[in-house]
C-alpha positions as CSV (number, residue, x, y, z in Angstrom):
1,X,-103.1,-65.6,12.6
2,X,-101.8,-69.4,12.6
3,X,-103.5,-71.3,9.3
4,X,-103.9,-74.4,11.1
5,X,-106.7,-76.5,10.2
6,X,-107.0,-78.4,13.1
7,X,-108.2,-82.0,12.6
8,X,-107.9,-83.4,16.4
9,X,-109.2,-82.8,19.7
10,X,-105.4,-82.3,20.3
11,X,-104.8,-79.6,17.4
12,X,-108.0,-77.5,18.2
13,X,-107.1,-77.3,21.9
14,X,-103.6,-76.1,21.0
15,X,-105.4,-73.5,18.9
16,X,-107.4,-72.2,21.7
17,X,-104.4,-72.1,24.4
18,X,-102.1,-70.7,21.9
19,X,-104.5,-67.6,20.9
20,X,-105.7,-67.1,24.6
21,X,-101.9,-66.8,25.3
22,X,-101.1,-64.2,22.5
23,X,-104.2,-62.5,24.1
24,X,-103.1,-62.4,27.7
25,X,-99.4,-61.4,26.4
26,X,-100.4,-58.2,24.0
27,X,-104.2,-57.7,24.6
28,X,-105.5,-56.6,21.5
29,X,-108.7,-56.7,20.4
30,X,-108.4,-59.0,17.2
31,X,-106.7,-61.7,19.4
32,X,-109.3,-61.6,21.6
33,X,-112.0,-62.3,18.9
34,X,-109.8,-65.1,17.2
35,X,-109.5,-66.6,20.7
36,X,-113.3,-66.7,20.6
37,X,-113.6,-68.0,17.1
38,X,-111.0,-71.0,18.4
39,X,-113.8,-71.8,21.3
40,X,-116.8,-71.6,19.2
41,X,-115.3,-74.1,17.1
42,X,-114.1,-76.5,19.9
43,X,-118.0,-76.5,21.3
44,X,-119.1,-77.4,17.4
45,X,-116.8,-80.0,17.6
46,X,-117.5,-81.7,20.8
47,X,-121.1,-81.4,19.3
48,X,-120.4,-83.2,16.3
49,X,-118.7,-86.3,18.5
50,X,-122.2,-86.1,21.2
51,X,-120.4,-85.0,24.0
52,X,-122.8,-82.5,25.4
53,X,-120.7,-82.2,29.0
54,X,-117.8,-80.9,27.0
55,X,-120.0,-78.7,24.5
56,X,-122.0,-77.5,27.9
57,X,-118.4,-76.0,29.2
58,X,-117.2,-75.0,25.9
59,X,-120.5,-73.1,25.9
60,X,-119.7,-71.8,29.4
61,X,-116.3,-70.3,28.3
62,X,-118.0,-68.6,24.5
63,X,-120.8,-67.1,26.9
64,X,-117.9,-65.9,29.2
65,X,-116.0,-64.4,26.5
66,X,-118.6,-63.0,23.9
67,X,-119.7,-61.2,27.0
68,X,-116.0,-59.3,27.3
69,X,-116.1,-58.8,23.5
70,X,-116.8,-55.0,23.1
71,X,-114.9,-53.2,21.0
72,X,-110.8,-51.5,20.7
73,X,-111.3,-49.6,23.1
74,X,-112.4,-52.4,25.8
75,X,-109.1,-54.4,25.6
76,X,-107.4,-55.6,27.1
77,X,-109.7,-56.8,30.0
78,X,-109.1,-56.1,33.2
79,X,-107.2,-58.9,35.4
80,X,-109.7,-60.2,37.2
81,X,-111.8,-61.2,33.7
82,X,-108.3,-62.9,32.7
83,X,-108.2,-65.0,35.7
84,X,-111.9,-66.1,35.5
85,X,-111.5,-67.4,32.2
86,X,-108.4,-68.5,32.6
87,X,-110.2,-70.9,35.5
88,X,-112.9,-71.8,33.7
89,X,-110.1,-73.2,30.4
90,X,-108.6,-75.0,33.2
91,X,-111.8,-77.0,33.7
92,X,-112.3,-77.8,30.2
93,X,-108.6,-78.8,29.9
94,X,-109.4,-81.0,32.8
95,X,-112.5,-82.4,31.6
96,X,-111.2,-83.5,28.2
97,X,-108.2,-85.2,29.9
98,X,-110.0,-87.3,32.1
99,X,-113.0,-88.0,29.2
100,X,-110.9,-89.6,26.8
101,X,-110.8,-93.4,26.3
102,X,-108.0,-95.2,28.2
103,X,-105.7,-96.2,25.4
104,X,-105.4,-100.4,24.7
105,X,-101.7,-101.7,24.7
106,X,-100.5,-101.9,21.4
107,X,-98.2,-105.2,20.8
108,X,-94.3,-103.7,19.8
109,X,-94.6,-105.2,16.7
110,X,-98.0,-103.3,15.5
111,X,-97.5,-100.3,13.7
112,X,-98.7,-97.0,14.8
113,X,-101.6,-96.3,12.4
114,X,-102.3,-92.7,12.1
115,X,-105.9,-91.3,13.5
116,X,-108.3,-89.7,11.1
117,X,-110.2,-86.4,11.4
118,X,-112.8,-87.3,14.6
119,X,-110.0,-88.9,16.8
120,X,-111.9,-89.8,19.7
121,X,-113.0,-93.3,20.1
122,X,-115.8,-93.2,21.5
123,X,-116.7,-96.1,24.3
124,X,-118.8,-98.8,23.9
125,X,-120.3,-98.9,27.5
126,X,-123.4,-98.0,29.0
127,X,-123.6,-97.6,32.9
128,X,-127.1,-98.3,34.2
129,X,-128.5,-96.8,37.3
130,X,-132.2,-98.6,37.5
131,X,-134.7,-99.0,40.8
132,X,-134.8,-102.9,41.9
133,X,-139.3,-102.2,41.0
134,X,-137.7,-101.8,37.6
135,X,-135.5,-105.0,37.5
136,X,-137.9,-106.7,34.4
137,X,-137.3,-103.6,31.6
138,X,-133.5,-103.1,32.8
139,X,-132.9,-106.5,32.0
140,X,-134.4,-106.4,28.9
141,X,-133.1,-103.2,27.8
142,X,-129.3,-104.6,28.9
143,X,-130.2,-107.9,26.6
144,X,-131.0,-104.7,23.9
145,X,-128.4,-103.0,24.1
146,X,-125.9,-106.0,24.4
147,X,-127.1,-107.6,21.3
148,X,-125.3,-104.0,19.4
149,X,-122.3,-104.8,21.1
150,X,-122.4,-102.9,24.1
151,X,-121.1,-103.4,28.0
152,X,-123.6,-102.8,30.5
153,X,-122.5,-102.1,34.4
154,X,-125.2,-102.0,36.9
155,X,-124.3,-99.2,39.4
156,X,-126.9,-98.3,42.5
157,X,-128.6,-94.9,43.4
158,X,-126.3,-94.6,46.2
159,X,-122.9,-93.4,45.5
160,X,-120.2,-96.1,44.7
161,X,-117.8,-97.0,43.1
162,X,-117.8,-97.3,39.2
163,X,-116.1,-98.4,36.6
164,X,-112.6,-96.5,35.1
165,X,-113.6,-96.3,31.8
166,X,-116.3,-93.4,30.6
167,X,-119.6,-94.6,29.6
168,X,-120.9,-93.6,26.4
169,X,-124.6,-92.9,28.9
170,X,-125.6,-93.6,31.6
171,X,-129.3,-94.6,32.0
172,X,-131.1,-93.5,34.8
173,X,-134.4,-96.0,35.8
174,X,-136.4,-94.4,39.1
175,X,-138.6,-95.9,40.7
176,X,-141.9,-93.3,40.7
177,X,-142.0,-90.4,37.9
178,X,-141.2,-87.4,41.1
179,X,-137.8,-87.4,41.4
180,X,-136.3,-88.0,45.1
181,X,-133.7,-85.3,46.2
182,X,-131.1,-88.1,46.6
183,X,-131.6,-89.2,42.9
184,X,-131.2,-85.4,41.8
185,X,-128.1,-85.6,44.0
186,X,-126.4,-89.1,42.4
187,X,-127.4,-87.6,38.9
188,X,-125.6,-84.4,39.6
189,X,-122.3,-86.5,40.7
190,X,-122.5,-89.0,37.7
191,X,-122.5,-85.4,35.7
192,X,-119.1,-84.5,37.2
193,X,-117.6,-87.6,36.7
194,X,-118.4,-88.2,33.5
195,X,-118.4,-84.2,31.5
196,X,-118.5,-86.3,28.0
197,X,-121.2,-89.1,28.5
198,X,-124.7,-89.1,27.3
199,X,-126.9,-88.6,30.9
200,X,-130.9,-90.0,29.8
201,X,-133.5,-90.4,32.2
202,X,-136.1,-92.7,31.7
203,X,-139.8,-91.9,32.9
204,X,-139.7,-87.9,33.1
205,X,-142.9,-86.8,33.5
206,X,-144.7,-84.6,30.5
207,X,-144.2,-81.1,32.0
208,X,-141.9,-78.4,32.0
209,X,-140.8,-77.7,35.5
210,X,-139.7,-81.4,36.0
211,X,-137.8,-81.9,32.9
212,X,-136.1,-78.4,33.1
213,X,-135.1,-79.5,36.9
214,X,-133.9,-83.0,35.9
215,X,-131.3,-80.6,32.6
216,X,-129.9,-78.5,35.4
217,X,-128.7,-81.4,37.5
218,X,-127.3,-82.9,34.5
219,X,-129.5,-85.2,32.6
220,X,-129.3,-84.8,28.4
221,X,-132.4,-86.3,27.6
222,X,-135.5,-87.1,29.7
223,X,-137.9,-89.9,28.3
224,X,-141.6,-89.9,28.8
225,X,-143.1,-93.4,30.4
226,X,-145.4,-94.4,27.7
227,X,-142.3,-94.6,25.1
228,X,-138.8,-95.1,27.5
229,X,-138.2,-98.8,26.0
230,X,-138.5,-97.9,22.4
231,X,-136.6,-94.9,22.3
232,X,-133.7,-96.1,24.3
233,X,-131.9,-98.0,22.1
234,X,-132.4,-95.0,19.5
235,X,-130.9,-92.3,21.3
236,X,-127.7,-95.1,22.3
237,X,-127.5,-95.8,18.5
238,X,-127.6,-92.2,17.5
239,X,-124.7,-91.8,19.7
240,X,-122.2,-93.7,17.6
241,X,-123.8,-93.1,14.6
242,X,-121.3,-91.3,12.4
243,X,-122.7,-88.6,9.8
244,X,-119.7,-88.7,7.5
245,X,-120.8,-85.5,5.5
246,X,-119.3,-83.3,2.5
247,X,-117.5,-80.5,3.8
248,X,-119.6,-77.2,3.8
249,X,-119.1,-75.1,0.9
250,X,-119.6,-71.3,0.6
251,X,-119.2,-68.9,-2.8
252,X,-118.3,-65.4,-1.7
253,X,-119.5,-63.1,-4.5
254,X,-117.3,-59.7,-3.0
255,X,-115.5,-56.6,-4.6
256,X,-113.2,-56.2,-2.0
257,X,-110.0,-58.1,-1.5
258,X,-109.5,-56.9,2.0
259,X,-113.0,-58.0,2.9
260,X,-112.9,-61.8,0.6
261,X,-109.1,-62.2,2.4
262,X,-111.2,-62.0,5.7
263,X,-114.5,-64.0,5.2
264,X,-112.4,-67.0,3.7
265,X,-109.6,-66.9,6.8
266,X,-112.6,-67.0,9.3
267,X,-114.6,-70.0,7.4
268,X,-111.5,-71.4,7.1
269,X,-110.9,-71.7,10.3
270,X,-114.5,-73.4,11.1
271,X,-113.5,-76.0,8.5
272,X,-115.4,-74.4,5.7
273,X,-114.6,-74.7,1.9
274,X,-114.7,-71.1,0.1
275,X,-114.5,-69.8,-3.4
276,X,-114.9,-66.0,-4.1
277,X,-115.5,-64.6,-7.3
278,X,-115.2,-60.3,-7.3
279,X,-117.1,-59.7,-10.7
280,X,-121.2,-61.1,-10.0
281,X,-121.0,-61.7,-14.2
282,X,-120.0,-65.3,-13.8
283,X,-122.1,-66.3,-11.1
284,X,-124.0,-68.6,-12.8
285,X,-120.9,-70.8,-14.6
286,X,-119.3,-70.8,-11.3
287,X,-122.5,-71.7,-9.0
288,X,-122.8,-75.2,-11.9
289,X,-119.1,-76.1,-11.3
290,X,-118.5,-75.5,-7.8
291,X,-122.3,-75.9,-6.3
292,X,-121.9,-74.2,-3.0
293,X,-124.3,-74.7,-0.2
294,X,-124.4,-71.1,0.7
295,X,-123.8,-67.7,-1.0
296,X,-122.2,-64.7,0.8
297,X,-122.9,-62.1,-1.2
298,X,-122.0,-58.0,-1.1
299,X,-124.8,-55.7,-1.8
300,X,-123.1,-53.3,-4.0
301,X,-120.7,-54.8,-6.6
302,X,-119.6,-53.6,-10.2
303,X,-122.5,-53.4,-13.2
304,X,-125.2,-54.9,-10.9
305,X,-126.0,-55.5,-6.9
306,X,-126.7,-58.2,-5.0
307,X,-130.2,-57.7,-5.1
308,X,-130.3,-58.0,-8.4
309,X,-128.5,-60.9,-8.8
310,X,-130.2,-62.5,-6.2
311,X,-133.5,-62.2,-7.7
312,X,-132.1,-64.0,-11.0
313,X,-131.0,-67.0,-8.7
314,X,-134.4,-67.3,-7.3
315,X,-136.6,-67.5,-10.9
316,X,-134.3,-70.7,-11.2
317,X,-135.4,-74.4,-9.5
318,X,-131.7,-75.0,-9.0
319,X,-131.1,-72.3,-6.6
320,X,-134.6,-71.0,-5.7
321,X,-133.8,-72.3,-2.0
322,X,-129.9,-72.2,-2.1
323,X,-129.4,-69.8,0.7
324,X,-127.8,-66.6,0.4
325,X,-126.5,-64.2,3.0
326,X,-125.9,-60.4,1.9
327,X,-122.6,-59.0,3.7
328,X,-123.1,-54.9,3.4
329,X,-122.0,-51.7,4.5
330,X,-125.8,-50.5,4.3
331,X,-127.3,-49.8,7.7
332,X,-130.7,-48.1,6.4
333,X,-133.3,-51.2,7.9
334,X,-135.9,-50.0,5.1
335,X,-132.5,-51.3,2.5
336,X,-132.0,-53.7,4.3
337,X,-136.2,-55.4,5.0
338,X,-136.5,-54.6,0.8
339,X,-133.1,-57.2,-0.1
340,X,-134.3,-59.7,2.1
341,X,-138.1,-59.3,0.6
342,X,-136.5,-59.7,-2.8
343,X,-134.8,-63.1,-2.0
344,X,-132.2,-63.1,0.6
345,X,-132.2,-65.3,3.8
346,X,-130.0,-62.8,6.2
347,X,-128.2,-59.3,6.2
348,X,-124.8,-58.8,8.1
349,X,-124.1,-55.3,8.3
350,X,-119.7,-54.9,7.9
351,X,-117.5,-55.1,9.5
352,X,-119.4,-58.4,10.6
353,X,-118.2,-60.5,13.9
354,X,-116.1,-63.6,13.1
355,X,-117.7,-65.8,15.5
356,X,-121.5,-64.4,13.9
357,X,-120.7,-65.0,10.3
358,X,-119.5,-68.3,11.2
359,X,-122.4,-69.2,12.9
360,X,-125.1,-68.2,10.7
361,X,-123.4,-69.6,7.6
362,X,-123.2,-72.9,9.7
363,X,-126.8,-73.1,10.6
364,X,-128.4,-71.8,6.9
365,X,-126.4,-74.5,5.8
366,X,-127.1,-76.9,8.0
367,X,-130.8,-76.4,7.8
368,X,-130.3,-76.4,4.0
369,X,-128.5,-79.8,4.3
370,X,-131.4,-80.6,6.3
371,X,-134.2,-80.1,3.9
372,X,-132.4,-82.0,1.1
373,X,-131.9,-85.0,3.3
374,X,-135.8,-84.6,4.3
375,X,-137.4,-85.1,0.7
376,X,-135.3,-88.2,0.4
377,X,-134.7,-90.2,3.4
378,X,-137.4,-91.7,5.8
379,X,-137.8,-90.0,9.0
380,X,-138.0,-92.9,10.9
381,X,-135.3,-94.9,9.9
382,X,-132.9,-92.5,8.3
383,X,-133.2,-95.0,5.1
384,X,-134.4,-94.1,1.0
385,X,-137.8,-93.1,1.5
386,X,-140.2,-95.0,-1.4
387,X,-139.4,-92.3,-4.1
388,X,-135.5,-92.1,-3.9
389,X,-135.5,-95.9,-3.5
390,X,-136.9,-96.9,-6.4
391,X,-135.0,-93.7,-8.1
392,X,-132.3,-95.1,-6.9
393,X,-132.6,-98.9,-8.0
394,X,-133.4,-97.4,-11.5
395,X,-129.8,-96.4,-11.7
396,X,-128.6,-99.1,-10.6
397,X,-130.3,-101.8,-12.8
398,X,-129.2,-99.1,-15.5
399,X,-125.8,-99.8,-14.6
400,X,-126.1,-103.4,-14.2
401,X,-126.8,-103.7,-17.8
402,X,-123.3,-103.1,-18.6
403,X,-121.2,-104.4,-15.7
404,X,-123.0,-107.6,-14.7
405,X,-125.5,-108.8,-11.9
406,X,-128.0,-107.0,-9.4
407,X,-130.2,-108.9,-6.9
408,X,-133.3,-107.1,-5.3
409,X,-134.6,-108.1,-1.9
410,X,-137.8,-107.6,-0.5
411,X,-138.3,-107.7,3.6
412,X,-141.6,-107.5,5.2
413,X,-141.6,-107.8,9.2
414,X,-143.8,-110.4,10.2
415,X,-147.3,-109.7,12.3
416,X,-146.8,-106.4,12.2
417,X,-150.2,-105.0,13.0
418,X,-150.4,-107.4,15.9
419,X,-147.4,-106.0,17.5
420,X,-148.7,-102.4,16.9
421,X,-152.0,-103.6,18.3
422,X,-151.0,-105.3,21.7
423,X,-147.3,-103.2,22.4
424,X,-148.4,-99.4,20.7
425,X,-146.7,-97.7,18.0
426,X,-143.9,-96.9,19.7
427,X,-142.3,-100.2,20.2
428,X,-143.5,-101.2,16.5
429,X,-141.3,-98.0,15.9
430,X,-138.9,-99.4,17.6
431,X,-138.9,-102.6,16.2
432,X,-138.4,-100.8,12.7
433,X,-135.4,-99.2,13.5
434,X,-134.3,-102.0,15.0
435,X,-134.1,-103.8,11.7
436,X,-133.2,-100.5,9.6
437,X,-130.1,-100.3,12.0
438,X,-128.9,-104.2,11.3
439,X,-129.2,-104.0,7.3
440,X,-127.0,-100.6,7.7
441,X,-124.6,-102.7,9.8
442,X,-124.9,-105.7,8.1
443,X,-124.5,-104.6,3.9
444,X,-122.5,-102.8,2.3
445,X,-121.8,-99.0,1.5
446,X,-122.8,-99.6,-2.3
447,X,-125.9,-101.2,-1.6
448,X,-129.3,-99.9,-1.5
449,X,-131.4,-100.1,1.6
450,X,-135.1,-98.2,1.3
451,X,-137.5,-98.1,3.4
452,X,-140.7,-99.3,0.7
453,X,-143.3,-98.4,3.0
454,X,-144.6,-99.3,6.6
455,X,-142.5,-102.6,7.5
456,X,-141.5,-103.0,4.0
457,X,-137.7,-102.7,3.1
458,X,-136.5,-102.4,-0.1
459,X,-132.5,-104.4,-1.0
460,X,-130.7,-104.0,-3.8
461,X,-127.0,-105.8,-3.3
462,X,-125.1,-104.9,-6.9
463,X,-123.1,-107.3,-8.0
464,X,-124.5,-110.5,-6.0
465,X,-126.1,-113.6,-7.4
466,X,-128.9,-114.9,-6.0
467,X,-127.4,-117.5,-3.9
468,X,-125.2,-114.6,-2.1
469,X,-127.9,-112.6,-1.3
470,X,-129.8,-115.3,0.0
471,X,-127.1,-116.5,2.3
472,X,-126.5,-112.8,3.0
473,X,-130.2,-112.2,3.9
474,X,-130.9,-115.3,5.7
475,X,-127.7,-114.5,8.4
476,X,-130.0,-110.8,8.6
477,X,-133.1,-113.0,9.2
478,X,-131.4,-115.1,12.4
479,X,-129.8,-112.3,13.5
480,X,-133.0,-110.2,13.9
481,X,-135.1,-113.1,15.3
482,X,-132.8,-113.1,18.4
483,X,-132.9,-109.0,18.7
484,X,-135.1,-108.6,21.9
485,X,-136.9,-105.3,21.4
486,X,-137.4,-103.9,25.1
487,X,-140.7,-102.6,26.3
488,X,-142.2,-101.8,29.7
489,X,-143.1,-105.2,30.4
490,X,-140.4,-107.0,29.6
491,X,-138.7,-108.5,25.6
492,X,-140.3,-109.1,22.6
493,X,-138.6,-111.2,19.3
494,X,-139.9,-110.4,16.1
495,X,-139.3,-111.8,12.6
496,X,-139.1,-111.3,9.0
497,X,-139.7,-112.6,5.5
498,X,-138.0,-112.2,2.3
499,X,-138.6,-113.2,-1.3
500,X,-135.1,-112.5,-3.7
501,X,-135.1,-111.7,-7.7
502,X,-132.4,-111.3,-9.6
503,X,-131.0,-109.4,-13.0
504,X,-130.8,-110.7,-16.1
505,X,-133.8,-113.1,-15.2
506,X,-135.8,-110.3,-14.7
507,X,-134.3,-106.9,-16.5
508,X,-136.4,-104.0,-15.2
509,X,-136.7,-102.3,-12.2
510,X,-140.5,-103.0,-11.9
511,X,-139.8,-106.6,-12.7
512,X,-137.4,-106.8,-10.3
513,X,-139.1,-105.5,-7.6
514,X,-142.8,-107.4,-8.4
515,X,-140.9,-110.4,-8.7
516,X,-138.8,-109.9,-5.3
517,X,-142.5,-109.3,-4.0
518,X,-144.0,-111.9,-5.3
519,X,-141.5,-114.0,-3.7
520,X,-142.2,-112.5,-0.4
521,X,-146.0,-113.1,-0.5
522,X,-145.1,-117.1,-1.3
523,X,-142.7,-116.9,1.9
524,X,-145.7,-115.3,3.9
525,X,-147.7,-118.1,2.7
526,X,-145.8,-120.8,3.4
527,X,-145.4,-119.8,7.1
528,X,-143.1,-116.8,7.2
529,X,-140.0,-116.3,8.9
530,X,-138.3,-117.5,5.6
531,X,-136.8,-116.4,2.5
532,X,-138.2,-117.5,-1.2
533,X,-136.7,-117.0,-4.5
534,X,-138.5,-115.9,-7.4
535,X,-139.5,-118.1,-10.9
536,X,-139.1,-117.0,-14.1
């Protein structure tokens, strides 16, 4: 089996034709699951970039292959299996090829820079498909989405031509919530044109049978009419959001060489880190130094079992809800219900399937990942929630103490209740995010953006004087002002204020942060949509 750890579109599709040709050429059974493996992983990918056409036809080709898997004595398949999947490579092959960005002319005398892991760039333009009854909320939701840097063509509901370049969506606006047969038909042919783009459609009404009909034309997402404008620009944003994430890490506590050779080639080959320890005595030093996110772990090892050991991890807070997977030979399901009642998450019997094990380690871990993220960050706008900020500013102003200046910045949106009152919650949402999403793009990596509570943010910019952040803040501040927030009736502009304070003049975090808001409170009263510094 190749080693390659593909790191491209280009190297994981080479994977997959290469093992799918070994396959075809010798027919043996291990090929054919390694061939599966390689398409699991291409669908995960495509997933990762938000490219739900290409992860729809990856899923296609798994489904088609998982349901030849069998066993020895299956392979190879019979010719007819071969050509059908054959067919259905050919049409992801072709989709990706005609998906991918048209490459910019490069000057001769630019250097080639070399393309990092996720090597597709994704586009920065939205096509828009809207009824002429919905000209006023297009429009604003074109100003919207504009304003982030995005192209907007206007195509009809009658087929036409479009543009050459891939959108990154396509919005669909109808005129009534019942979708026409005609607008079923131009969705389904905006879904073959574009396998890689983001299909939403705006004004789905709130029941099953619609929505599930509007998915099997093509549509991604369907948006109720009581919230379309304000969660537009959030499902566009999430697009080209990147989650830059540590790789996923997995200790394999096993006896066996033959089996720990085999569980770290298959992670491997989904991009997960491994270490494997064969003696469950040093469990504990090697869980503090390497701090996996998962444990596979074999039932039956030297001087104690998994079981055991298991129950030890879970009377401690550090790895009471680390997950842990037990890989065993033991089929008896009364075995098998009494390990998982005595701390484990999940039971694979061995041998285990590749593609299986791969997939369940993903998703504990992902779900883990998950949970961690959810204690500290704010659902809403994916900021420090109240606790971690102010956890966070403590080490900070800690750190400051030694290396120079820190300046805290306190934000409060301006007639807040009012908007809630007269646009709903949504669009106040909405209007949240909107400013959550310009501090991200506006500051920098190192500095701390929390979410204080309600329409409060929280800024601490390390390293800054007062006048910097000020001038920093105040660009922010004209910037959001012109941000039209869309909603059904047309654009709204909201405001902030600010009040700054600034280490060593005030050399705690709770000084900091009453002084920052007592600064704000003087902007509020001295007419808002300003920014105050606060006295000693």
């Amino acid at each position: 089996m190749s080693q390659l750890l593909p790191n491209s579109i280009e190297d994981r599709l080479y994977v997959l034709r290469t093992r799918w040709e070994h396959y075809v050429a010798d027919g043996r059974f291990e090929q054919f699951i390694e061939f599966a493996v390689a398409v699991n992983s291409l669908a995960e990918y495509f997933s990762r970039l938000r490219l739900p056409g290409l992860v729809r036809l990856c899923e296609g080709l798994e489904n088609a292959a998982l349901a030849k898997l069998g066993d020895e004595t299956t392979h190879p398949i019979a010719r007819q299996h071969v050509l059908s999947l054959q067919r259905q490579m050919d049409t992801l092959y072709g989709s990706v090829l005609t998906s991918r960005p048209v490459n910019t002319e490069r000057r001769a005398e630019e250097p080639v820079q070399p393309i990092p892991d996720i090597d597709w760039i994704k586009p920065r333009s939205v096509w828009m498909i809207s009824a002429p009854e919905k000209s006023d909320m297009a429009d604003a939701l074109s100003r919207q989405l504009q304003f982030f840097g995005f192209k907007i063509f206007e195509l009809g509901w009658h087929s036409g031509d479009a543009p050459e370049d891939m959108p990154l969506a396509v919005l669909f606006i109808p005129t009534e919530e019942n979708t026409r047969p005609e607008e079923f038909a131009r969705i389904a042919e905006i879904r073959a044109s574009c396998p890689a783009s983001q299909l939403i459609y705006l004004g789905a009404q709130a029941s099953i049978e619609p929505i599930v009909a509007l998915m099997r034309s093509g549509i991604d997402i369907t948006i109720p009419v009581e919230e379309q404008s304000s969660m537009v620009l959030n499902c566009i944003l999430d697009l080209v959001k990147t989650n830059e994430q540590e790789k996923y890490r997995v200790l394999v506590v096993e006896d066996s060489r033959v089996a720990m050779a085999l569980i770290q080639r298959t992670l491997a080959q989904h991009g997960i880190d491994t270490q494997a320890i064969n003696e469950p005595g040093t469990l504990l030093t090697v869980l503090e130094s390497y701090r996996p996110d998962l444990i596979l772990m074999d039932m039956y090892m030297p001087r104690f079992n998994g079981v055991e050991a298991t129950r030890v991890l879970r009377q401690m807070a550090a790895y009471s809800s680390l997950p842990i997977v037990y890989l065993s030979g033991e089929s008896a399901v009364g075995m098998q219900v009494e390990a998982l009642r005595l701390g484990g998450d999940q039971f694979l019997i061995k041998p285990f399937n590749p593609v299986l094990l791969a997939a369940v380690v993903k998703t504990k871990i992902e779900r883990f990942r998950e949970t961690q993220r959810s204690s500290r960050l704010d659902g809403l706008t994916g900021l420090l929630n109240h606790t971690a900020a102010k956890s966070r500013l403590k080490t900070l102003v800690g750190q400051t103490a030694e290396r120079g200046s820190i300046t805290v910045v306190m934000i409060d949106i301006d007639n807040f209740k009012s908007i809630n009152d007269t646009y709903g919650h949504p669009v106040g949402d909405q209007v949240i995010r909107g400013l959550a999403w310009l501090l991200k793009a506006r500051l920098r990596a190192i500095d701390l953006i929390g979410r204080y509570g309600g329409e409060e943010f929280l800024i601490a910019l390390p390293d800054v004087s007062p006048e910097q952040a000020r001038a920093v803040i105040e660009r922010i501040r004209v910037d959001f002002s012109a941000l039209p927030h869309a909603h059904p009736g047309g654009a709204l502009y909201v405001t902030f204020s600010a009040g700054v304070a600034s280490f060593p003049y005030f050399d705690t975090p709770a000084s900091l942060t009453e002084a920052a808001d007592s600064a704000l409170l003087q902007a509020k009263r001295l007419g808002r949509n300003r920014i105050e510094k606060a006295v000693n």
